[in-house]
ZAPAMAR-949249 format. One record per residue: x, y, z of N, C-alpha, C, O in turn; chain; residue in three letters; residue number from 1. Coordinates in steps of 0.02 Angstrom, whole numbers, plus 50000, padded with zeros to 5 digits. Each point is the difference from the previous one (the first is absolute). Example, Ala and Ser with C-alpha at 12.3 -4.5 7.8 and 13.67 -1.06 7.14 Angstrom:
+-------+-------+-------+-------+-------+-------+-------+-------+-------+-------+-------+-------+-------+------+-----+
:   n.u :   n.v :   n.w :  ca.u :  ca.v :  ca.w :   c.u :   c.v :   c.w :   o.u :   o.v :   o.w : kette : rest :  nr :
+-------+-------+-------+-------+-------+-------+-------+-------+-------+-------+-------+-------+-------+------+-----+
: 50660 : 49716 : 50390 : 49955 : 50059 : 50000 : 50045 : 50060 : 50000 : 50052 : 49999 : 50033 :     A :  ALA :   1 :
: 49930 : 50054 : 49931 : 50042 : 50059 : 50003 : 49961 : 50055 : 50037 : 50025 : 50055 : 50008 :     A :  SER :   2 :
+-------+-------+-------+-------+-------+-------+-------+-------+-------+-------+-------+-------+-------+------+-----+
end
This chain:
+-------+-------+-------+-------+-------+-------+-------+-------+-------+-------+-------+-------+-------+------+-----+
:   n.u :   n.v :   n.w :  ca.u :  ca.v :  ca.w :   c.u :   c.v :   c.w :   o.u :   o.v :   o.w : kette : rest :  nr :
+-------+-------+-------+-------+-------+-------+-------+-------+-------+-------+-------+-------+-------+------+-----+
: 55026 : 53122 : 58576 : 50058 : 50036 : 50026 : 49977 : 50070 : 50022 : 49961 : 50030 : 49964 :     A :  UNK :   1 :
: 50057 : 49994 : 50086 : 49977 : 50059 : 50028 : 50071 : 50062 : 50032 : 50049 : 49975 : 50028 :     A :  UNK :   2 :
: 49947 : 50087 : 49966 : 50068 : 50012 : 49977 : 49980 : 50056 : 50071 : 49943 : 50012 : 50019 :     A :  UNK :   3 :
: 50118 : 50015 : 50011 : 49999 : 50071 : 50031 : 50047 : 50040 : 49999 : 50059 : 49983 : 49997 :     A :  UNK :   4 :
: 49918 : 50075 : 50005 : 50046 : 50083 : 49988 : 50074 : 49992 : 50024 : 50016 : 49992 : 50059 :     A :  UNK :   5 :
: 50026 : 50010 : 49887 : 50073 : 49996 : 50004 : 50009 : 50076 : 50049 : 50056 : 50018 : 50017 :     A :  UNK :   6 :
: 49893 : 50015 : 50000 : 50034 : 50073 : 50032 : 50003 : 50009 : 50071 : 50021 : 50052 : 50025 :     A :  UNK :   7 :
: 49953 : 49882 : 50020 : 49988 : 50009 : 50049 : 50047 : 49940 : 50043 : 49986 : 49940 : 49999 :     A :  UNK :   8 :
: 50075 : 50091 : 50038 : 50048 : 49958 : 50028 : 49980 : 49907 : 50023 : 50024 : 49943 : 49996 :     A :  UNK :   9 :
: 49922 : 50087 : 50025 : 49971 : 49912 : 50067 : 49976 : 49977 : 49946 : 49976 : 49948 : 50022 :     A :  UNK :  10 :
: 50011 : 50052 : 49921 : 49955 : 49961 : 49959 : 50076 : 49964 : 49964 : 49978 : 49966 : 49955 :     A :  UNK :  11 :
: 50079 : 50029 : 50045 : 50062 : 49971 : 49975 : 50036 : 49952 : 50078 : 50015 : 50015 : 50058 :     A :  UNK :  12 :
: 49986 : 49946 : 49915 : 50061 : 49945 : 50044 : 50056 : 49977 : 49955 : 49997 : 49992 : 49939 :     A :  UNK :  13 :
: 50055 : 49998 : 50102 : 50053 : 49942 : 49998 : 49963 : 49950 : 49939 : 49939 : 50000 : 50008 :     A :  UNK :  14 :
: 50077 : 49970 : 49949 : 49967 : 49960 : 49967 : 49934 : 50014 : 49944 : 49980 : 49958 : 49959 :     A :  UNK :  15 :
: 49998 : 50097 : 50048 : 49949 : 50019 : 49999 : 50005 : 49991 : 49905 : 50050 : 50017 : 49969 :     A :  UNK :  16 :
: 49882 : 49952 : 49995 : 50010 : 50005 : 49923 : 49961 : 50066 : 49976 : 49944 : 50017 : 50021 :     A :  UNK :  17 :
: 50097 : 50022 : 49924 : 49998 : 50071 : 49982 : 49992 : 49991 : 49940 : 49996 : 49944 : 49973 :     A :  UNK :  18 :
: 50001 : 50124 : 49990 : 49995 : 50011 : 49953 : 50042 : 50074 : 50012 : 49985 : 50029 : 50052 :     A :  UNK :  19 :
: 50062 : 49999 : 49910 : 50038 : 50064 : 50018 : 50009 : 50011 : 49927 : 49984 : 49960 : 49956 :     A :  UNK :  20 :
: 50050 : 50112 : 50036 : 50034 : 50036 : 49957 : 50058 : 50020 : 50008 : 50010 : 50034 : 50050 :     A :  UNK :  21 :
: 50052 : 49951 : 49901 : 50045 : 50029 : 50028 : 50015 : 50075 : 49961 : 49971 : 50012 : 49946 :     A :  UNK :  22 :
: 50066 : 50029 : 50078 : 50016 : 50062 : 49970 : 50007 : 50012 : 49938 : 49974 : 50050 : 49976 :     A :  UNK :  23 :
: 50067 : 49900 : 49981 : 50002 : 50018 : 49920 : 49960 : 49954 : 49979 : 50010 : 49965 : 49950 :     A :  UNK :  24 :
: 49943 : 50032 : 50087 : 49906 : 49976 : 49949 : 49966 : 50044 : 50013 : 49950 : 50010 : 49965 :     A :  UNK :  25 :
: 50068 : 50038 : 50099 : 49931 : 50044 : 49986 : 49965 : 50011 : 49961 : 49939 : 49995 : 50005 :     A :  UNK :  26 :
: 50114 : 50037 : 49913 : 49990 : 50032 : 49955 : 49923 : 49958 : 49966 : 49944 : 50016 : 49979 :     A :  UNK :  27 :
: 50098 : 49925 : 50033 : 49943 : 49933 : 49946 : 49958 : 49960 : 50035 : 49962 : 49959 : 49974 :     A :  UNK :  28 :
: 50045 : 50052 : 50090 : 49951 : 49966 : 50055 : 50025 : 49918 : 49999 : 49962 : 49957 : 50022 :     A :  UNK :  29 :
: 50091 : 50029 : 49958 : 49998 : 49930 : 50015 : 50014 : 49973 : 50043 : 50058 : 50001 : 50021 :     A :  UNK :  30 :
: 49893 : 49962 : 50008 : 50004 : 49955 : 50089 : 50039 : 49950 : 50006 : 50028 : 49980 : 49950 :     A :  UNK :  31 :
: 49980 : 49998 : 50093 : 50052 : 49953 : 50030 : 49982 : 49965 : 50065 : 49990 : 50037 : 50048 :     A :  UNK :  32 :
: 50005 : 49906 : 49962 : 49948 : 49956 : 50044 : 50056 : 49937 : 50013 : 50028 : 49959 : 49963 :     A :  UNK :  33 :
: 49974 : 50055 : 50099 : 50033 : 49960 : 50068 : 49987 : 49996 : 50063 : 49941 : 49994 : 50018 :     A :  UNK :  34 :
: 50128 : 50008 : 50044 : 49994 : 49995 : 50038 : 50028 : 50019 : 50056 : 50057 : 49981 : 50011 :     A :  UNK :  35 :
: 49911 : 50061 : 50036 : 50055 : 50057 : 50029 : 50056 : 49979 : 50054 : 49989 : 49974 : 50055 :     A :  UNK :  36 :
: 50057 : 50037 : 49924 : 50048 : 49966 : 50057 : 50008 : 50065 : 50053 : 50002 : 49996 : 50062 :     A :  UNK :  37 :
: 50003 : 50062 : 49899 : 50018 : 50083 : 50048 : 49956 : 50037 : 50005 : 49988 : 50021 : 49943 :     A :  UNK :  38 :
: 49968 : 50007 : 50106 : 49961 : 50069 : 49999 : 50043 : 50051 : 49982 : 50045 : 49958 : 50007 :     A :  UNK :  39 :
: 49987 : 50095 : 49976 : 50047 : 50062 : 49983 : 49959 : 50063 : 50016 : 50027 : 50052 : 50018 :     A :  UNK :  40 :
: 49905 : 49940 : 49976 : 49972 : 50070 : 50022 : 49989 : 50009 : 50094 : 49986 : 49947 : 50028 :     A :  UNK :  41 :
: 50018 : 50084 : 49996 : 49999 : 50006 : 50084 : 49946 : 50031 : 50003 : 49975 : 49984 : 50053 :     A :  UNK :  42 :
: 49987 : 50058 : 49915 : 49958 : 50056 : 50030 : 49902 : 49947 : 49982 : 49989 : 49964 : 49952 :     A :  UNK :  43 :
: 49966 : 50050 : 50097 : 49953 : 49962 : 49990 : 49957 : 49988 : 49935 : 49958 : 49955 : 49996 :     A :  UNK :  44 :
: 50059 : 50097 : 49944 : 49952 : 50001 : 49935 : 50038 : 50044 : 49963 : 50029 : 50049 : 50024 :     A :  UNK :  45 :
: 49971 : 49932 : 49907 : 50032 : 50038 : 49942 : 49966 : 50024 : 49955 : 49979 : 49949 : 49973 :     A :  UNK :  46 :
: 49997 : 50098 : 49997 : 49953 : 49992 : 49952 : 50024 : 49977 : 49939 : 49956 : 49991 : 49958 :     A :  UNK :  47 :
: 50094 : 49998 : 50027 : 50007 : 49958 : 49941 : 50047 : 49936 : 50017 : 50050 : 49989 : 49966 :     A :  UNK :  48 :
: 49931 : 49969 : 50087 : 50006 : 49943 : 50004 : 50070 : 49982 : 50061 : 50055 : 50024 : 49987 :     A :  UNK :  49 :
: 49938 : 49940 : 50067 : 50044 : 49993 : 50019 : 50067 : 49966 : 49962 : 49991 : 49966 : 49950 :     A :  UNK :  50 :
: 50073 : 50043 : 50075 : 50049 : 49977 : 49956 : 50032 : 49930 : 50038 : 50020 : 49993 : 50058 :     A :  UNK :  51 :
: 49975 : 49960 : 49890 : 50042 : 49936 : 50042 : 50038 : 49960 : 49958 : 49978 : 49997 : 49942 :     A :  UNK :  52 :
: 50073 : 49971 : 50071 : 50040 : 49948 : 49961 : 49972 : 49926 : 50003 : 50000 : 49968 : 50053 :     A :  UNK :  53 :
: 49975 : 50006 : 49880 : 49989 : 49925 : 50001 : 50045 : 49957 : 50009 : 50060 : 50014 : 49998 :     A :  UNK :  54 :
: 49911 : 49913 : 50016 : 50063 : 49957 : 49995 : 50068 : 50011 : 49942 : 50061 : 50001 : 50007 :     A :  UNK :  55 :
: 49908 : 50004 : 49953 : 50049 : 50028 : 49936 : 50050 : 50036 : 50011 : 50058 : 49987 : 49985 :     A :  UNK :  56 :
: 49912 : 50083 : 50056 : 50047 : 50028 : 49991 : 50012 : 50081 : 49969 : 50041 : 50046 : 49999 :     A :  UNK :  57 :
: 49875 : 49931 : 49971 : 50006 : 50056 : 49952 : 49936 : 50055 : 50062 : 49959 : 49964 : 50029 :     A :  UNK :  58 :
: 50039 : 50082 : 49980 : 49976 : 50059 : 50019 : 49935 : 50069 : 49961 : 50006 : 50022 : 49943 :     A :  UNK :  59 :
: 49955 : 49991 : 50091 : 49959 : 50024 : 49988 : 49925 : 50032 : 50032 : 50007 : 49998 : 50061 :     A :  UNK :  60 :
: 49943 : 50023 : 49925 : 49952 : 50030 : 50037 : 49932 : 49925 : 50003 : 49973 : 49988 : 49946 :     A :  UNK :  61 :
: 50010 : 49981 : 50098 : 49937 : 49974 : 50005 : 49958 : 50020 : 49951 : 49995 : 50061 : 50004 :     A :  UNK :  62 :
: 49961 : 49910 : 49937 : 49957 : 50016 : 49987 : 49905 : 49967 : 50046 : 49945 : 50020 : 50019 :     A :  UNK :  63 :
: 50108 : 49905 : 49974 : 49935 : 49961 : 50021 : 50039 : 49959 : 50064 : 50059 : 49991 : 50013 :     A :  UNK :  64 :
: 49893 : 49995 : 50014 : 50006 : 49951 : 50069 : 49965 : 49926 : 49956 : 49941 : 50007 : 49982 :     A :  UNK :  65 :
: 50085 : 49939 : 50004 : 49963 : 49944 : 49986 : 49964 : 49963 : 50071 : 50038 : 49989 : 50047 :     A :  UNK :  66 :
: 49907 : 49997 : 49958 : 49985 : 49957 : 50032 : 49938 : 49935 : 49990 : 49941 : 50002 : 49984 :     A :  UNK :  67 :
: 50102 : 49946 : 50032 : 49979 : 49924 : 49973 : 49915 : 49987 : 50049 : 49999 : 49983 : 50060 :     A :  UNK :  68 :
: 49960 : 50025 : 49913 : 49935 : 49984 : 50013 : 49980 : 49910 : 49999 : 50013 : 49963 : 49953 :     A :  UNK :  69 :
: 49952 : 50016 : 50111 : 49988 : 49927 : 50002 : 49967 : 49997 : 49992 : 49975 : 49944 : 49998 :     A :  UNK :  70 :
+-------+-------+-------+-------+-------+-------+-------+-------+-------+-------+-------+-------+-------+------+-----+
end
């Protein structure tokens, strides 16, 4: 499995499998791994992670970009 920088807009799609944080985990760092249905950030790079809504529902900053290696 090979992963890329949740901070950089083009590296996230529609669909795309993540790994994020949402706001009241900061504190404890606990991740949350899905699948993005919304980009929410507009601007090209965040330094602490672009923000998007998973299928879920639930919201937060990119940590990881998952990507499936053949």
């Amino acid at each position: 499995m090979k992963t890329l920088t949740g901070t950089i807009r083009k590296n996230i799609q529609i669909d795309s499998e993540v790994t994020i944080i949402q706001k009241h985990h900061q504190r404890t760092g606990e991740l949350t791994e899905g699948f993005v249905k919304k980009i929410l950030t507009s601007s090209p790079t965040h330094p602490h992670g672009i923000k998007v809504m998973l299928d879920t529902g639930e919201v937060g900053r990119v940590v990881d970009v998952i990507i499936e290696e053949n």
